[in-house]
N, C-alpha and C positions, 0 to 999 in steps of 0.2 A: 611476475608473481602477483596474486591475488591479493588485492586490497583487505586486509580485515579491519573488525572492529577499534582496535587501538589505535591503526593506524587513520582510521576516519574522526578519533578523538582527538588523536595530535593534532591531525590537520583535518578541519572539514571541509577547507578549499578543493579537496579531492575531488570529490563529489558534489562540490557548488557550483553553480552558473545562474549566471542574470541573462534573461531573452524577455522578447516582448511580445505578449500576448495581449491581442485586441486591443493595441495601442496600451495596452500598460507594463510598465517592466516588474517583473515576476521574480523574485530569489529563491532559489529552491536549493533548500539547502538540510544539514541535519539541526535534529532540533539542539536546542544547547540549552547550559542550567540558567542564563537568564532572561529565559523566553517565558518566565510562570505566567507574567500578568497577559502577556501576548496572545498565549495559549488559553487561557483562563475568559478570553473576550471570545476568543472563538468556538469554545466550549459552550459558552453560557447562551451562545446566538443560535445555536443549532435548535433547529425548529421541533416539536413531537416528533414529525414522521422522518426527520432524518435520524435522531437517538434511536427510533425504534430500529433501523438497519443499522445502528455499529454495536460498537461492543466493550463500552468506557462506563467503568463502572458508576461514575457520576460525571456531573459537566459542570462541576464549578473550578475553584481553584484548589480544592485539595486533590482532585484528581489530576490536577494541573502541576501541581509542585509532584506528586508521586511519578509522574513522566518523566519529568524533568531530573528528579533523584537517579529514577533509571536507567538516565544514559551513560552505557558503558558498563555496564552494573551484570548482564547478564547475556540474556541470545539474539535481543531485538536493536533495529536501526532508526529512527523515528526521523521522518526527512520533513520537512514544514516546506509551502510555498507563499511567500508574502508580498503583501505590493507595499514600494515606498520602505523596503525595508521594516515597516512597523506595524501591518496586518495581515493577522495569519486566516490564509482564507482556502487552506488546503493542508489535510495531514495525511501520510501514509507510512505505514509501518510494515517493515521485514522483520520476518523472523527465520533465524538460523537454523533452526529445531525442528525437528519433523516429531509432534507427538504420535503416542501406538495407536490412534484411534484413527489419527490421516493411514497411517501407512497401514493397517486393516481395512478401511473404506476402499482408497484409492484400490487394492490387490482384488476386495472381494467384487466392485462392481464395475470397477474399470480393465479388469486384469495390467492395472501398470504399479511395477513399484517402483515407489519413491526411495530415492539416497538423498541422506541428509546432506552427503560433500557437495551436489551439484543442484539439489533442490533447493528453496524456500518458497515459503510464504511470505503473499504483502495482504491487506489489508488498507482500502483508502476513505477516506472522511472529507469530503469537498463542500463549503461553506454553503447554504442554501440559492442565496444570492448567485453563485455562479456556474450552480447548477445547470445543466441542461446547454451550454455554451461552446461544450467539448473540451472544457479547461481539462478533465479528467483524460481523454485520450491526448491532449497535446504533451501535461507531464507524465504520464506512461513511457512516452517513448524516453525521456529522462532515467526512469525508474528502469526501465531495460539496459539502459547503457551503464546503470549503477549495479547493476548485477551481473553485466559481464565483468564489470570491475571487480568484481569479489568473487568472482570463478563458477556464478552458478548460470546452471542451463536451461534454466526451467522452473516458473516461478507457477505457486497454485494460490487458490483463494482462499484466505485464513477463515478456515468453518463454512465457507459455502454460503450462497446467497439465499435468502427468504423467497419461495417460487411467486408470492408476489408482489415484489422488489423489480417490478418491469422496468424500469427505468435502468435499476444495473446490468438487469438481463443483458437488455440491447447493449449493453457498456463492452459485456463481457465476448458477445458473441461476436459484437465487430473485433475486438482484440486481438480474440481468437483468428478470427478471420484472416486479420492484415497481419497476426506470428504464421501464420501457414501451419498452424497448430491439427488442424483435421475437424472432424465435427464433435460436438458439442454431446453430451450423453443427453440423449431424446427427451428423456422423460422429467420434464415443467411440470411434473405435479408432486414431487416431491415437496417434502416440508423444505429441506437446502438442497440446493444444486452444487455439486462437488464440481470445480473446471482444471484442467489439467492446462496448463496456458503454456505455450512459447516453447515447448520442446527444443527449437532450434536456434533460438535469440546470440545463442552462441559462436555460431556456425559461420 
């Protein structure tokens, strides 16, 4: 049976694990209500050009406690990856919801429709420092084994990335690549690139 939200709030042992990355051990886990100040250092470090690719209405601590309010609260999963237990230097967020604006993009330019039972959306936020190291594709493969957990097939990219946003390009197309997802919709001159990822993560 598919893991849900409630069941990730009783227990978030579900979906946790500790492994070691680049010689440091890594806890990636969901966020929790007393991660504010945690969440709040990591907010406040993200550099101009990384705020300019997310999508957090502020980076202090009130946008920090309003996360944190939200777990369980609604459609999204918010998974944090920390070292030492006490810095958070990676955030990524599911969402369960397919809004009508995905599900008219994805039919009109991709001819694929999304179902909200076996789709979602994630969205990730990786600390600037660790940037560029592959932290991002090592917990992917995490975030895929967490979404077979909760029964979906097929994860897309919450709002598409900024065409120039090259850095997640490259993130996105290897992803693509190593899900056996297919090619990539051609055209990098859009204002966002919509990705259909992982079609078969399930499989």
């Amino acid at each position: 049976m598919a893991l849900t939200l409630d069941d990730i709030d009783r227990n978030p042992e579900l979906v946790s694990s500790f492994d070691y990355f680049e010689g440091m051990l890594i806890h990636f886990r969901p966020l929790l209500p007393n991660d504010e100040l945690k969440l709040t250092e990591f907010l406040e470090n993200l550099s101009p050009q990384t705020r300019e690719f997310s999508t957090y209405n502020s980076y202090d601590l009130d946008e920090a406690r309003e996360l944190c309010f939200a777990i369980n609260r609604y459609d999204k999963l918010r998974l944090v990856g920390l070292i030492n237990n006490e810095i958070i230097i990676a955030l990524f967020e599911f969402s369960l919801s397919i809004v009508e604006d995905e599900y008219e993009r994805f039919a009109k330019k991709y001819n694929i429709i999304l179902n909200e039972i076996t789709d979602a959306r994630f969205g990730p936020c990786i600390s600037d420092q660790y940037q560029n190291r592959h932290l991002g594709c090592w917990l992917f493969e995490k975030i895929k084994k967490i979404a077979r957990q909760m029964g979906r097939e097929r994860l897309i990219l919450w709002g598409g990335v900024l065409s120039h946003n090259k850095r997640a390009i490259r993130f996105y197309e290897k992803a693509a690549k190593d899900g056996n997802a297919g090619a990539l919709p051609p055209d990098l001159s859009l204002i966002t690139l919509e990705i259909a990822l992982f079609s078969s993560i399930c499989l």
